[in-house]
C-alpha positions as CSV (number, residue, x, y, z in Angstrom):
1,X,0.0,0.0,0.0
2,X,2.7,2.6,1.3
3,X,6.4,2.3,0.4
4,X,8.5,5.4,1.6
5,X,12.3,5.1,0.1
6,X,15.1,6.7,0.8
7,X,13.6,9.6,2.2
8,X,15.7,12.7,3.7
9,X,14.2,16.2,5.3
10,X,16.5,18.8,5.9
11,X,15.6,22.5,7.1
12,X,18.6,24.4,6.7
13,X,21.1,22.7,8.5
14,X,19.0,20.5,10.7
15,X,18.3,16.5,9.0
16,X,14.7,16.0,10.4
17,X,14.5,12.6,8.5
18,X,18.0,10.8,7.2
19,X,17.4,8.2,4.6
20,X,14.5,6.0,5.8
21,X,12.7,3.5,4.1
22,X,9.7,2.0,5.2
23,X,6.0,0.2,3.9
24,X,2.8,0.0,4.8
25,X,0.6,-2.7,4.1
26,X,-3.1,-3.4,3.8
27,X,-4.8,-5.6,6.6
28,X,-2.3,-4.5,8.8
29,X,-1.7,-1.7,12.0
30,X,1.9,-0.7,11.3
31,X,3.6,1.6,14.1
32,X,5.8,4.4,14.0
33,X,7.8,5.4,17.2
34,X,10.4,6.8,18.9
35,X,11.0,9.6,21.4
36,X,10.3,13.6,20.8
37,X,12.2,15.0,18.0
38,X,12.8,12.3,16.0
39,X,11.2,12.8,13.3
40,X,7.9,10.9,13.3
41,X,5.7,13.8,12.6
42,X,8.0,15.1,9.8
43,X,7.7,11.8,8.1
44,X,3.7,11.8,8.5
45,X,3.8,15.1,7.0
46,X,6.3,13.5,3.9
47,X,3.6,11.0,3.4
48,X,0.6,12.7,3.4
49,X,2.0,15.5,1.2
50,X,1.9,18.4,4.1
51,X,6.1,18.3,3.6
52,X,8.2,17.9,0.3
53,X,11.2,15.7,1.0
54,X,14.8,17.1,0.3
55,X,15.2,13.2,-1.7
56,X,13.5,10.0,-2.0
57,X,10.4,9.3,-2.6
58,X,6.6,8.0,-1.8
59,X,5.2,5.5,-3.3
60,X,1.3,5.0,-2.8
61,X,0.2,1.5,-4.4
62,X,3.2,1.2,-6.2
63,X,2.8,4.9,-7.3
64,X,5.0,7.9,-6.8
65,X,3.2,10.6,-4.9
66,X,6.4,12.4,-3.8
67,X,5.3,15.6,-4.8
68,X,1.5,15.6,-5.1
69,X,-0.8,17.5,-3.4
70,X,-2.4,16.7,-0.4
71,X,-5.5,16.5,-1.8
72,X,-5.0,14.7,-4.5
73,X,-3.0,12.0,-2.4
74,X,-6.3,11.9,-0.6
75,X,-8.6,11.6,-3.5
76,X,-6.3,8.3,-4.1
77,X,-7.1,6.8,-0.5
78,X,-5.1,8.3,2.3
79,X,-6.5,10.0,5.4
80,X,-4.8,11.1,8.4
81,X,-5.8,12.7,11.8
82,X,-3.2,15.4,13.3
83,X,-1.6,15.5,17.3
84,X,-4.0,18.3,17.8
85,X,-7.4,17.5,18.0
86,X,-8.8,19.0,14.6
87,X,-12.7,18.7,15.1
88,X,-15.7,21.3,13.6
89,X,-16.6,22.1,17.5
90,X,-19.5,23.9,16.5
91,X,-21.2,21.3,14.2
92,X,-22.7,18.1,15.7
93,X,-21.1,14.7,15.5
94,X,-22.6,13.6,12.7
95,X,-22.1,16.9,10.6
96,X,-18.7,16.6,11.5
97,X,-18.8,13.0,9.8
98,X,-20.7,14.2,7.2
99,X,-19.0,16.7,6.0
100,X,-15.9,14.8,4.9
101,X,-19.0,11.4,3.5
102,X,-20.2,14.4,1.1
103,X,-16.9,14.8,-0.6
104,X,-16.7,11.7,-1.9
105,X,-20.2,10.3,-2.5
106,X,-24.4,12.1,-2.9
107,X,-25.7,8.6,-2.3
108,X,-26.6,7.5,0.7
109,X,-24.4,10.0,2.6
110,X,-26.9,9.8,5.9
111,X,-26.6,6.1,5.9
112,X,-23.1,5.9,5.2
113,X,-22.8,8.4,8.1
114,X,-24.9,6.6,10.6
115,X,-23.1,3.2,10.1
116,X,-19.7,5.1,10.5
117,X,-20.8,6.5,13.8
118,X,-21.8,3.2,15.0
119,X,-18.6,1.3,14.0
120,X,-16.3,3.7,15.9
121,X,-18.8,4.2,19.1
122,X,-20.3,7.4,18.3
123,X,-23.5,6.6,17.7
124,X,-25.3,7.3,21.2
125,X,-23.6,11.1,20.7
126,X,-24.3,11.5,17.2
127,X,-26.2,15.0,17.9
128,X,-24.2,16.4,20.2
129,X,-22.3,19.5,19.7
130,X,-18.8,18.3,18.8
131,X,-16.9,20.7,21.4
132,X,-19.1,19.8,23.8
133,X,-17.4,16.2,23.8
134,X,-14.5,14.9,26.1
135,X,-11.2,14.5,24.2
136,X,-11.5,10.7,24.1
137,X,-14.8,11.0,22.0
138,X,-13.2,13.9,19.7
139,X,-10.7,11.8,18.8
140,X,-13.3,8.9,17.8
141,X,-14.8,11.6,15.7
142,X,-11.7,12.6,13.8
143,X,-11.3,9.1,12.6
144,X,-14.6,8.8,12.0
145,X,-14.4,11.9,9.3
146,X,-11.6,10.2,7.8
147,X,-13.0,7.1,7.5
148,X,-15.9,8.7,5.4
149,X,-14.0,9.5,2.7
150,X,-13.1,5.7,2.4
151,X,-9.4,5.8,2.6
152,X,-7.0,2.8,2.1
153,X,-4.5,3.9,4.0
154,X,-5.0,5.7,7.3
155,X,-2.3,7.5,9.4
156,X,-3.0,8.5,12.8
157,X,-1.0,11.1,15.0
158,X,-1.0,10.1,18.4
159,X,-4.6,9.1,18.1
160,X,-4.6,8.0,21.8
161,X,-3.4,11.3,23.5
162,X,-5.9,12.6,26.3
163,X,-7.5,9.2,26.4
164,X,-8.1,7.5,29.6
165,X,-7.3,3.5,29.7
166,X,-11.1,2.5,28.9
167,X,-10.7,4.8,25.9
168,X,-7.4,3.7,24.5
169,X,-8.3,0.0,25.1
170,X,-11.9,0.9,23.0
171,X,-9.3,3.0,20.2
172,X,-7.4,-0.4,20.2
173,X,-9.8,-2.5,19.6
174,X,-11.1,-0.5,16.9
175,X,-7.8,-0.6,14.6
176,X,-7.5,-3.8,15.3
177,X,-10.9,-4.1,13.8
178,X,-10.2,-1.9,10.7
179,X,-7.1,-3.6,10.0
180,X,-9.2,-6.8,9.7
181,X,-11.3,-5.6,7.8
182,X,-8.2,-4.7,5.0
183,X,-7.4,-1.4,5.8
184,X,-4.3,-0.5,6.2
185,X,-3.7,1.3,9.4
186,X,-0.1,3.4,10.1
187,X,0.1,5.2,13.8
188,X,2.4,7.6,15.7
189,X,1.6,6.5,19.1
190,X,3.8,7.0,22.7
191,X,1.6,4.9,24.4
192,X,4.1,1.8,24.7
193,X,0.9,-0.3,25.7
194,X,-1.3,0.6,23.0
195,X,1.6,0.0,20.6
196,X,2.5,-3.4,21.7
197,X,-0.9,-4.7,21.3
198,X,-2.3,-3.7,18.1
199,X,0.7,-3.1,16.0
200,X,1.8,-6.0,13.8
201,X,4.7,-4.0,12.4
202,X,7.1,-1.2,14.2
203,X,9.5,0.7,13.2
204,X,11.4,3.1,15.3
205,X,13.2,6.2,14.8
206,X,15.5,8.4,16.6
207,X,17.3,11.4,15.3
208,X,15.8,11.1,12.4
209,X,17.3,7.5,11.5
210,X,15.5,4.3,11.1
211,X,17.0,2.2,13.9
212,X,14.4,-0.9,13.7
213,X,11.6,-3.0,12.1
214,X,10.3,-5.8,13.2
215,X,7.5,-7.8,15.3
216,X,6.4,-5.8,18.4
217,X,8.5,-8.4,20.4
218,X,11.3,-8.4,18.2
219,X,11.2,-4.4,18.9
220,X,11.4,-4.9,22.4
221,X,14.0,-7.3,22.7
222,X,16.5,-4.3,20.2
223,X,19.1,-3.0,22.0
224,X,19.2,0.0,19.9
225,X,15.6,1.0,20.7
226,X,16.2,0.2,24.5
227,X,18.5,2.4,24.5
228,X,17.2,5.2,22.4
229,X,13.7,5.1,23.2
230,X,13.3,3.3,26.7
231,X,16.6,5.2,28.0
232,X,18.4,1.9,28.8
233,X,21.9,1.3,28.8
């Protein structure tokens, strides 16, 4: 679904991103970590089209997207959510929703909408006033916007920050379910727990450098990424 190759970000004389290569797949929750400053949110932004790389390139179903617009990238199945909650707080849940359904399809749109809000646990607040919600329910309603316009790929910024442990284990077993149902899922996530559980793929970065891939366990067990990310020695 996603291959990133090669990719470098310099600003000035700063290298937010030095030559990493990763992919994405369908069916699959892939995670992106590592500690603050290393690059994570640059990359998302390379992806997604917010952030021209210096090199390399972004390839989106095998084609390159390097240096298309953002929404044009989205128009070919890729959706993200930012660290900031982005939310219409004065439209209701389900214009919030709708909104983004209408952009892509006129049939249906209330239906589609309704089902949406009811796959991601929104549907008992589906006529509240958006700002009106606690952070854990905002952040169901971001992805729920971004699954309306029926991505393929879905990238998601720290999708469980301000969520309380009920809420991240509910945000968990939602991407798990997404992911089964073919979708291909890509997070930037500090929550280690969260992570571990849902991810079938990791890869880590600090500094800007790719320092692992693998299994969530083989992650754990890397040296490198104990002692760049956990602070052991």
């Amino acid at each position: 679904m996603l291959r990133v190759d090669q990719v470098v970000v310099r600003f000035g004389g700063v290298v937010a991103v030095d030559h990493v290569s990763l992919a994405a797949e369908s069916g699959r929750v892939t995670g992106l970590i590592g500690p603050n400053g290393a690059g994570k949110t640059t990359l998302f932004n390379v992806i997604t089209g917010v952030q021209i790389p210096t090199s390399g390139t972004v390839l989106l179903e095998g084609s390159d997207v390097t240096r298309l617009a953002v929404h044009r990238r989205a128009r070919r199945g890729l959706a993200r959510t930012f660290q900031r909650l982005e939310v219409f707080a004065s439209l209701s849940v389900r214009d919030n929703v709708r909104v983004a359904a209408e952009l892509t399809t006129l049939v249906r749109v209330g239906e589609r909408v309704d089902d949406l809000l009811e796959k991601v646990g929104l549907g008992d607040v589906a006529d509240r006033i958006t700002g009106d919600l606690p952070t854990g329910l905002a952040r169901l309603v971001e992805i729920a916007r971004a699954l309306a316009t029926q991505p393929r790929l879905l990238l998601l910024d720290e999708p469980a920050s301000g969520l309380d442990e009920h809420e991240t284990r509910r945000l968990g077993e939602l991407l798990r379910t997404l992911a089964d149902d073919g979708l291909g899922v890509l997070i930037v996530e500090h929550d280690m727990n969260l992570v571990m559980k849902v991810c079938d793929v990791i890869h880590v970065l600090d500094l800007g450098h790719l320092i692992a891939s693998g299994s969530p366990d083989e992650v754990q067990q890397d040296r490198r990424v104990l002692e760049a990310y956990l602070g052991a020695s």
